[in-house]
C-alpha positions in Angstrom: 0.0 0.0 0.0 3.0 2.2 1.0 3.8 3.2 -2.7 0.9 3.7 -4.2 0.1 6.2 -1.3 3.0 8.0 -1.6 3.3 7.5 -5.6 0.2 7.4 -7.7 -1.5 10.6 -6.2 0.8 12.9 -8.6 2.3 10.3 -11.5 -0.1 11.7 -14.1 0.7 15.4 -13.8 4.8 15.2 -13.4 4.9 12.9 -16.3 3.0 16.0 -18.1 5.8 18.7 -17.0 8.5 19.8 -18.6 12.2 19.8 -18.5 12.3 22.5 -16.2 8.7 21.9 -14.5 9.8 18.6 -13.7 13.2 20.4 -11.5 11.0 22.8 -10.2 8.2 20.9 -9.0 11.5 18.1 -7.4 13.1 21.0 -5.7 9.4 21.8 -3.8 8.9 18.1 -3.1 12.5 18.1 -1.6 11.9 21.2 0.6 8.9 19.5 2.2 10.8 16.4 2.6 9.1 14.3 0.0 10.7 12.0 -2.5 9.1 11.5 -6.3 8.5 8.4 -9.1 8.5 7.5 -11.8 6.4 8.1 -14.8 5.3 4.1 -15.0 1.5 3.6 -16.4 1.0 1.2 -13.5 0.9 3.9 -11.0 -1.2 6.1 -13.8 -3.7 3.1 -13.6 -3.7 2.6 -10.1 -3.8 7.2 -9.0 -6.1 7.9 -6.4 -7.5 10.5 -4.9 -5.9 12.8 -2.2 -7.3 14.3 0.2 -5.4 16.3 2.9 -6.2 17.3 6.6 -4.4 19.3 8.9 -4.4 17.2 11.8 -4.2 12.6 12.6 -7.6 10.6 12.4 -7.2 8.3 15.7 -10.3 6.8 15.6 -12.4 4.9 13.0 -14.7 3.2 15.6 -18.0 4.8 15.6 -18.8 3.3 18.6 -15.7 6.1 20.4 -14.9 8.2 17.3 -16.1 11.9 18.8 -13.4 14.1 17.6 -14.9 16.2 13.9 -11.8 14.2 11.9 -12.4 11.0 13.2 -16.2 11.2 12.7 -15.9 12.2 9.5 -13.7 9.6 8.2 -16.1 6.9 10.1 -19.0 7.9 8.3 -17.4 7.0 5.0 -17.2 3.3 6.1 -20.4 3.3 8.5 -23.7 4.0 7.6 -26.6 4.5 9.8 -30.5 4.2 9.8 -30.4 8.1 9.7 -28.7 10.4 7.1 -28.4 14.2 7.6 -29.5 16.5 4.4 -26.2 17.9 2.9 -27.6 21.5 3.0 -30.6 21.4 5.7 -29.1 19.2 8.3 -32.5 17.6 8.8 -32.9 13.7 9.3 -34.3 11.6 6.6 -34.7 8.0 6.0 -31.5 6.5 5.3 -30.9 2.5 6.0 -34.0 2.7 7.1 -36.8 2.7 4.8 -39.2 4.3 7.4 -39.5 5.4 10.9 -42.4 6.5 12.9 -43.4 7.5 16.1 -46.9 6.6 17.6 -48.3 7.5 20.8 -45.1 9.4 21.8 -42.9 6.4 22.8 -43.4 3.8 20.5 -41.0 3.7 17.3 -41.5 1.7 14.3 -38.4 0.9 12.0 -38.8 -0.7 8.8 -35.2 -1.2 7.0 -34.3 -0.3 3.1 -34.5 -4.3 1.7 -31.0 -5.8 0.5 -28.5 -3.6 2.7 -25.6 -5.4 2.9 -22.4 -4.4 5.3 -18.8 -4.6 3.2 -18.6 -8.7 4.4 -22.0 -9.4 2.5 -23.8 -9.8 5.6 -27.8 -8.7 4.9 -28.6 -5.8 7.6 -31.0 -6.8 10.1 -33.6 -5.5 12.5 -31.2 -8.0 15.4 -28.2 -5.6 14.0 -29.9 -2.6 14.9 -31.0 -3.7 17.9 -27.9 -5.0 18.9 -25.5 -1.9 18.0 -28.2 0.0 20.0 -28.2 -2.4 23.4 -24.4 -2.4 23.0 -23.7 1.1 23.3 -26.3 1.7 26.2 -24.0 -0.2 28.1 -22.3 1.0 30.6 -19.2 -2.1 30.2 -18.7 -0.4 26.5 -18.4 3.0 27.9 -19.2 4.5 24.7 -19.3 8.2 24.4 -22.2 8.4 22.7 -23.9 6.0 25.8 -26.4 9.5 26.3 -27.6 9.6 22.5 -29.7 6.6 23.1 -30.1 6.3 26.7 -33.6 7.2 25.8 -34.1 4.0 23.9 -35.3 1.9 26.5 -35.7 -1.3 24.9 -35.4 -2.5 21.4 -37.6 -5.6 20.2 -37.5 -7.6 16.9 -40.0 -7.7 15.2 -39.0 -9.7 12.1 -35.6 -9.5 10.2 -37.2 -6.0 8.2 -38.2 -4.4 11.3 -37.5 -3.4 14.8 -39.8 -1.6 17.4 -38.0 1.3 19.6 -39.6 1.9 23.1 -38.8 5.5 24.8 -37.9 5.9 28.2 -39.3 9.1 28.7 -39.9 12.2 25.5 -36.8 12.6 23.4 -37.7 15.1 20.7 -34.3 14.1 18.9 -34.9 10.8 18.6 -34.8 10.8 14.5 -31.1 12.7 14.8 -30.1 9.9 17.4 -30.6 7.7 15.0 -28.0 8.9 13.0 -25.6 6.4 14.7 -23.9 3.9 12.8 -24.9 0.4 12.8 -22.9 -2.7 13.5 -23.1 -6.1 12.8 -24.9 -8.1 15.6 -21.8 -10.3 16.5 -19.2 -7.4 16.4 -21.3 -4.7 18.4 -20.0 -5.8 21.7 -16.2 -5.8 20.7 -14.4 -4.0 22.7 -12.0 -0.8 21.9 -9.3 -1.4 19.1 -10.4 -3.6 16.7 -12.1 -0.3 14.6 -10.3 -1.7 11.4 -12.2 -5.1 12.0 -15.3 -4.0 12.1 -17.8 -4.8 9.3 -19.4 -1.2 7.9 -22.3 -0.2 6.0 -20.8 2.8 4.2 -19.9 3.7 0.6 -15.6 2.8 1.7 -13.7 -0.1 2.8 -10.5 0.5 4.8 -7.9 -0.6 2.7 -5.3 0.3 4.9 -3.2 2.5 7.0 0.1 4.3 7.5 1.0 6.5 10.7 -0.3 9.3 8.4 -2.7 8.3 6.0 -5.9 5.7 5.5 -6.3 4.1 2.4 -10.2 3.7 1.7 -11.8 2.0 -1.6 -15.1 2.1 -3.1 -17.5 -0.9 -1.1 -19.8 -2.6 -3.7 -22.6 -5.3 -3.2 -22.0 -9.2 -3.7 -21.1 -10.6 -6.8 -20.0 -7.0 -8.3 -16.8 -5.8 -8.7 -15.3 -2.6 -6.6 -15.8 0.5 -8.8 -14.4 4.0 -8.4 -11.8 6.2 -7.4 -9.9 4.8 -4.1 -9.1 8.1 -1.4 -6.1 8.6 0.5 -6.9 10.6 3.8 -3.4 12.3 4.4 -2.4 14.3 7.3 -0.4 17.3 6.3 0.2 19.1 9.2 2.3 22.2 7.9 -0.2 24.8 6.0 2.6 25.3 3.4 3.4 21.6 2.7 -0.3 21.0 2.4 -0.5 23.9 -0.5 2.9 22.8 -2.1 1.0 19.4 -2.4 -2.1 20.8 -4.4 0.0 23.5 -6.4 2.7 20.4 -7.4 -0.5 17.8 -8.0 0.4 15.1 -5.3 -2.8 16.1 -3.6 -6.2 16.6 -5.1 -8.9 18.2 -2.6 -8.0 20.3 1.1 -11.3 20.6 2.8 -11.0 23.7 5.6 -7.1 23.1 5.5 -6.1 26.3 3.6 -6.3 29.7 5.3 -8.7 32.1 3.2 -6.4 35.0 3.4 -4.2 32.6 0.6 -6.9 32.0 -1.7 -6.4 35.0 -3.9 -3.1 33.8 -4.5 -3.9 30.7 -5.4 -5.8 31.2 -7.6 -3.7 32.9 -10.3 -1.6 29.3 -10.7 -4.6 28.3 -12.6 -3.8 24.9 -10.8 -6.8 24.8 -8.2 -10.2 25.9 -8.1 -12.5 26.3 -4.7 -16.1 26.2 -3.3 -17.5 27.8 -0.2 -21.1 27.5 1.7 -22.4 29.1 5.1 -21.2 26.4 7.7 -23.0 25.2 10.5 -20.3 25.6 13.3 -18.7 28.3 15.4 -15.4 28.9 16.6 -15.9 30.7 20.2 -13.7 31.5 23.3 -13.6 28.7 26.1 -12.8 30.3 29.6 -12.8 28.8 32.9 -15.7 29.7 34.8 -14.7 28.7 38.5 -11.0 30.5 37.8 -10.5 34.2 38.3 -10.7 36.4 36.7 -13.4 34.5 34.6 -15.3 33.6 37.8 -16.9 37.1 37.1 -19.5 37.2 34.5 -18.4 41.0 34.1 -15.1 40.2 33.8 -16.5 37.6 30.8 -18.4 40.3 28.9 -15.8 42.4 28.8 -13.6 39.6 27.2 -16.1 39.7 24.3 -15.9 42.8 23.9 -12.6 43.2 23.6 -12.5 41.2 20.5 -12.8 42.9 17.2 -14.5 40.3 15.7 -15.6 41.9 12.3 -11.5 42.7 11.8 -10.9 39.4 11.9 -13.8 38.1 9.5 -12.4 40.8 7.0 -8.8 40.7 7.1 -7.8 37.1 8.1 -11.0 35.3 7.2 -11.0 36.7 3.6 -15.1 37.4 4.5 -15.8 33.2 4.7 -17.1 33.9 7.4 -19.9 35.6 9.6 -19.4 37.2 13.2 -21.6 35.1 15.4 -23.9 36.9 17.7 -24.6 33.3 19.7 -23.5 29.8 19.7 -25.8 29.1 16.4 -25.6 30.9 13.0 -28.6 33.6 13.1 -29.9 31.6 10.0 -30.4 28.3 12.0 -34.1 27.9 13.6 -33.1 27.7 17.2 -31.1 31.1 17.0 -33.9 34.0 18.2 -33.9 36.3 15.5 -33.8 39.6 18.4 -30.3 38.9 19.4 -28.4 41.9 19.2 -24.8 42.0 17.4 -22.1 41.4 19.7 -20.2 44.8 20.4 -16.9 45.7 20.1 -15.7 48.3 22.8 -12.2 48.5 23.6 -12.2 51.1 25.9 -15.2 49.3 27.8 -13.7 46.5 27.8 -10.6 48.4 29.2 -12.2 49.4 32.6 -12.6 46.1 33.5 -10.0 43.9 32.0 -7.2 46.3 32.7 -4.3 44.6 35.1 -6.4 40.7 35.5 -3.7 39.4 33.9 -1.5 37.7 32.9 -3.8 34.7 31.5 -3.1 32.4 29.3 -4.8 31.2 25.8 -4.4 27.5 24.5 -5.1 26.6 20.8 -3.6 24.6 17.6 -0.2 24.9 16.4 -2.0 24.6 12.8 0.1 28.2 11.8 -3.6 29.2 10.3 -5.2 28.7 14.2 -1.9 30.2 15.5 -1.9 33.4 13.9 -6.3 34.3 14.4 -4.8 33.4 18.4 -1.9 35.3 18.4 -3.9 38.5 17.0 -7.2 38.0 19.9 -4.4 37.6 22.2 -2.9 41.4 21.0 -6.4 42.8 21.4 -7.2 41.0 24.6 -3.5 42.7 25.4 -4.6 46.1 24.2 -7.6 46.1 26.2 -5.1 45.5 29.3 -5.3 41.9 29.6 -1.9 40.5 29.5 -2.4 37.5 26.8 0.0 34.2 26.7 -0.4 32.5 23.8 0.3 28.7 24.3 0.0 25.8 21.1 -1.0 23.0 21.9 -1.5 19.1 19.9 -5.3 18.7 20.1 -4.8 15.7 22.2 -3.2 17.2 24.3 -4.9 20.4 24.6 -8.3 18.4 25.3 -7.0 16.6 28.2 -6.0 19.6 29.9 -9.3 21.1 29.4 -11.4 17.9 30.8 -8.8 18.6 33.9 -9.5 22.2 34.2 -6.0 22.9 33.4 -6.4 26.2 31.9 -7.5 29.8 31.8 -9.0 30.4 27.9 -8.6 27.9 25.4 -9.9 28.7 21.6 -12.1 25.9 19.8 -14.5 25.4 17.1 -17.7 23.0 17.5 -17.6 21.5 13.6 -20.9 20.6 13.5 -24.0 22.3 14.8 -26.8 20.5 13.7 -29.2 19.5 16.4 -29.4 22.2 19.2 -29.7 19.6 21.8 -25.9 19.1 21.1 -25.8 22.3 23.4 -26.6 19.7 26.6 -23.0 18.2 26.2 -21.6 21.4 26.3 -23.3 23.5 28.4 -25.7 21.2 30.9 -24.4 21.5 34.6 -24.4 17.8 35.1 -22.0 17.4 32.2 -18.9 18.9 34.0 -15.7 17.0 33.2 -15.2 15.0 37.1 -18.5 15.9 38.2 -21.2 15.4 35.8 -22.8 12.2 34.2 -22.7 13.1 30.7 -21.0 15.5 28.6 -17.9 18.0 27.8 -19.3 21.1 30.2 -15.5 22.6 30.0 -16.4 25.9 30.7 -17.6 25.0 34.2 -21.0 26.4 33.2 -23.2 25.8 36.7 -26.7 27.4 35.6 -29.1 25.5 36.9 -31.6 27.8 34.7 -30.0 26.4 31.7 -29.9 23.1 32.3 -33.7 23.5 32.7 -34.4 25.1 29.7 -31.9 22.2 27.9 -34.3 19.6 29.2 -37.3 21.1 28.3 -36.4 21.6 24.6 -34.9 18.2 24.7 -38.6 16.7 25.8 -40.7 18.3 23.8 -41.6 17.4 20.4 -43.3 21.2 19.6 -41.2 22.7 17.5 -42.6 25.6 18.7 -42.0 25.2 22.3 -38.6 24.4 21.5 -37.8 27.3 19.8 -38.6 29.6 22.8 -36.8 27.6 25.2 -33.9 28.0 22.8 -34.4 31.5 22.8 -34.2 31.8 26.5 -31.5 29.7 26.7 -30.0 32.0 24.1 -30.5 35.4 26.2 -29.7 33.8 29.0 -25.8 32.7 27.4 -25.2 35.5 26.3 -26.0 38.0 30.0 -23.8 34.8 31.3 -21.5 34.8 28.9 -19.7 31.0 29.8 -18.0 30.9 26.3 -17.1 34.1 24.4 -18.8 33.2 20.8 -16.6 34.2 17.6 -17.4 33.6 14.2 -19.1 31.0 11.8 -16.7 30.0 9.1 -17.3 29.1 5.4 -16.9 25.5 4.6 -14.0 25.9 2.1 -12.9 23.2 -0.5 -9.5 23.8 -2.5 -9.1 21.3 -5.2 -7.2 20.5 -8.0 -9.0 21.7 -11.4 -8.8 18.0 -12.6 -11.5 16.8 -9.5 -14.7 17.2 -10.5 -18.2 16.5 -8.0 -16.6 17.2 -4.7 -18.5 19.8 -2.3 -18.5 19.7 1.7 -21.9 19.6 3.7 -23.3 22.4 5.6 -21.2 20.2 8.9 -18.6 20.1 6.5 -18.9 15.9 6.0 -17.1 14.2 2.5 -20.3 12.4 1.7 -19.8 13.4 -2.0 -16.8 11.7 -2.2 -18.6 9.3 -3.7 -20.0 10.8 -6.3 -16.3 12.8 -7.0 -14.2 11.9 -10.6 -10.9 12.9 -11.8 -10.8 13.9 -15.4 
């Protein structure tokens, strides 16, 4: 596998260079450490496609995978009985040929007919309920153990369908079902055999370096695999990554090139790019039980101090929007009478000045480095002394789950269903404290965790919509996370790729569907 990943993603356009395009294009491949090939039509035959991200994919399980990479890359191999729309977000039918709900806790599930998983094994309503059972319990300690906590029970019906029972209202129970399924016998494995499990998806794992996974097209029994294979390749250096799509050893960059470049780029005529609205936000973490953030004042006057519109402008390129609140104003749980969050400097002064020095923790992706490095000179000019610290995401994490830091800056990838917002935000979700969840910010309102389990049990979309925009009104007088901006979903591609376009969450489910000419 090793040489065709390392080969065949470039052997078509170096072969098409000339003398002097050829030394050129070596001398960049050198100063990023790479090493070319030859020109054979075997690795012509066998190219595939490239794609690059900034950072490792560590895990494939879907059972664990939690992490935006990781889930990602899962959902290529895994399917589930629920698919999100590309551009909506909304759940639809997807492995399942129906779903309904009667009398509030009873849900019928009838599956799509001739599913098979990648071993030819037909999916089954015991499947379902297996995957289901096995990540309810506690011995798995699966992450995702609170998505379908609310399933109380699972029955089979026949092999075609499966009846749900609800423990009490879940309003989200069509977006829980988003979950991948597992083969019966392998849903109880425990942690580490990801690359053993049997998926559902439109890829097979073909195999894996340190740095990159090898994926080919899946394809039913008795027909042959079809399509393009992709190479997922981590490229952590922003300037390696563009060298790779300007020299043609890598074909698509998804969110993995700073905007301000763009411009640039495009004059080599070598790559083209697509952008959409995301659904996601980039926001300030800060410690809520540590001073000086133990002060909701002291918090508002951290937002403020953040020229947020500068940023979207100058180092965003405008992909992207200033966020007024943890969702996009466009998204139906975001109140529409949120006011713009303000920039004030010298506001922000009379309160920040001489609480410092603090510290900020983010990526050492140079992109992530640089938008931290400037907040930290306007946190500093508002008289908040600002360490900026990088840190491996790993890494970072942990110490946030510990409470081992002052501000951190991160980015929730996917904001889809608002009930998400319980993970984050929910007082019993407090990292060495709480039940369930990744409440970081040591958010203790036990208003908002009220407001979080109403929306979450009712199934009035209404009703739900004014809880959200209380809970809304309510975050931002509290302030626990200092919201930023909503960036673009950006594709960079070689002109050559043709189909490829990221989802609202930024997911690669056109992969697919993408060609090389």
């Amino acid at each position: 596998m090793a040489p065709a990943l390392e080969a065949s993603a470039w052997a078509v356009d170096r072969c098409r260079l000339s003398k002097r395009g050829r030394w050129l294009l070596q001398a960049a491949l050198l100063w990023i450490g790479l090493s070319g090939s030859g020109c054979s039509r075997r690795l012509v035959e066998h190219r595939v496609l490239e794609m690059q991200v900034p950072t490792e994919i560590v895990e494939l399980d879907p059972r664990f995978a939690t992490r935006g990479l990781d889930v990602k890359a899962s959902r290529l191999i895994h399917g589930g009985l629920v698919a999100l729309d590309p551009d909506t977000l909304l759940p639809h039918p997807s492995l399942a040929r129906s779903l309904s709900l009667a009398d509030g806790r009873t849900i019928a599930i009838e599956l799509e007919p001739n599913v098979f998983f990648h071993s030819g094994h037909v999916l089954e309503a015991s499947d379902v309920c297996a995957t289901l059972d096995a990540l309810r319990a506690p011995r798995l300690q699966s992450p995702h153990r609170s998505v379908v906590a609310a399933f109380s029970t699972c029955r089979v019906r026949d092999p075609q369908h499966a009846e749900l029972t609800l423990a009490y209202p879940r309003a989200t129970w069509m977006t829980d079902l988003e979950i991948p399924i597992l083969r019966a016998d392998q849903a109880n494995l425990p942690r580490g055999h990801a690359e053993e499990l049997d998926g559902l998806g439109p890829y097979v794992i073909a195999g894996r370096t340190a740095n990159a996974l090898l994926l080919r097209k899946a394809a039913k029994p008795g027909e042959p695999l079809v399509g393009a294979s992709v190479v997922i390749r981590t490229v952590r250096d922003e300037n390696a990554r563009v060298l790779r799509l300007l020299a043609g050893q890598a074909d698509i960059a998804v969110n993995a090139v700073s905007p301000a470049l763009l411009p640039e780029l495009a004059r080599s005529g070598r790559l083209s790019f697509s952008s959409r609205p995301g659904a996601n936000v980039t926001y300030l973490l800060v410690h809520n039980d540590r001073p000086p953030f133990a002060d909701a004042n002291v918090r508002r006057a951290l937002s403020l101090a953040i020229d947020r519109q500068a940023i979207v402008e100058h180092l965003l390129n405008r992909h992207a929007e200033s966020a007024r609140w943890i969702f996009p104003k466009t998204h139906w749980a975001s109140p529409s009478d949120l006011a713009p969050l303000r920039y004030d400097r010298d506001a922000a002064r009379r309160v920040l000045n001489e609480k410092g020095p603090v510290t900020l923790l983010t990526s050492p992706d140079r992109s992530r480095l640089i938008l931290a490095r400037v907040i930290a000179q306007m946190l500093g000019d508002a008289g908040l002394q600002t360490q900026v610290i990088p840190l491996d995401l790993g890494v970072m994490l942990s110490r946030l789950d510990a409470g081992n830091f002052t501000m951190a800056i991160l980015q929730l990838p996917e904001l889809t269903e608002p009930n998400m917002l319980s993970w984050f935000f929910h007082p019993r979700g407090i990292p060495g404290e709480g039940q369930d969840g990744r409440n970081r910010a040591r958010y203790r309102s036990v208003r908002a965790g009220e407001l979080l389990d109403s929306a979450a049990a009712s199934f009035d979309l209404e009703v739900r919509k004014r809880l959200y925009g209380e809970l809304a009104h309510l975050m931002m007088d509290d302030m626990p996370v200092i919201p930023l901006w909503h960036e673009d979903q950006m594709s960079v591609a070689a002109t050559r790729v043709v189909g490829f376009r990221p989802t609202a969450a930024g997911h690669w489910d056109s992969l697919v569907n993408t060609e090389l000419r």
